[in-house]
C-alpha positions, 0 to 999 in steps of 0.5 A, a space after each residue: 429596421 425601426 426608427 422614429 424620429 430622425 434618421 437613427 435607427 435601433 438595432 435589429 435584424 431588419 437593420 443589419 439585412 438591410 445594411 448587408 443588402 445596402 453594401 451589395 449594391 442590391 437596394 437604394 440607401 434609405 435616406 435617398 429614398 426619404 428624400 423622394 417620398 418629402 419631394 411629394 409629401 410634407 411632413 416628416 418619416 416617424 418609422 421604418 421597418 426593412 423586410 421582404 414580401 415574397 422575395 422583394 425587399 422593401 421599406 415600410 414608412 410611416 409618414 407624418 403629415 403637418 395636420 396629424 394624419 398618418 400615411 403607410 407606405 410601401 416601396 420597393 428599396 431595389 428602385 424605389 417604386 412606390 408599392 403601396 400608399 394607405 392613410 385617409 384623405 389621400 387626395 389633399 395628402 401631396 404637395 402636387 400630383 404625383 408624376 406618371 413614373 414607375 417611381 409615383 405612388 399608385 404604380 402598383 404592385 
């Protein structure tokens, strides 16, 4: 699944597993997910992509923070755990620090 921008994506194949995975109850909607990611980051999600990495579904961000930097991050579409978060200057990146739950970045895989 790719968008840009807003909440609209284009059409393909990731879109359409991720569609099929949503309406089994199997992975969380995307824009739930977003709404996690802004309640710790400012900015807003310029990308996404669907895909599974060695049979876990995830959701591939980039996120564009106020100051220009962009962030990559990976989560877990089943529960939205953080996987794994890359950009520079992580540390000034969050609106807070991030809360010790599965669901906070640097979990781990």
């Amino acid at each position: 699944m790719l968008m840009t921008g807003c909440l609209t994506p284009a059409r393909g194949d990731g879109q359409d597993r991720a569609a099929a995975e949503r309406s089994r109850g199997r992975i969380l909607a995307l824009e739930r997910l977003v709404q996690q990611v802004s309640a710790l980051l400012p900015g807003r999600m310029l990308e996404v992509e669907f895909e599974e990495d060695d049979g876990v579904p995830v959701y591939e961000l980039t996120w564009l923070l106020p100051d220009g930097r962009r962030l990559e991050i990976e989560l877990d579409a089943r529960d939205g755990r953080w996987l794994s978060l890359q950009g520079p200057r992580l540390e000034t990146a969050f609106r807070r620090a991030p809360v010790s739950s599965p669901a906070a970045p640097g979990a781990g895989r």
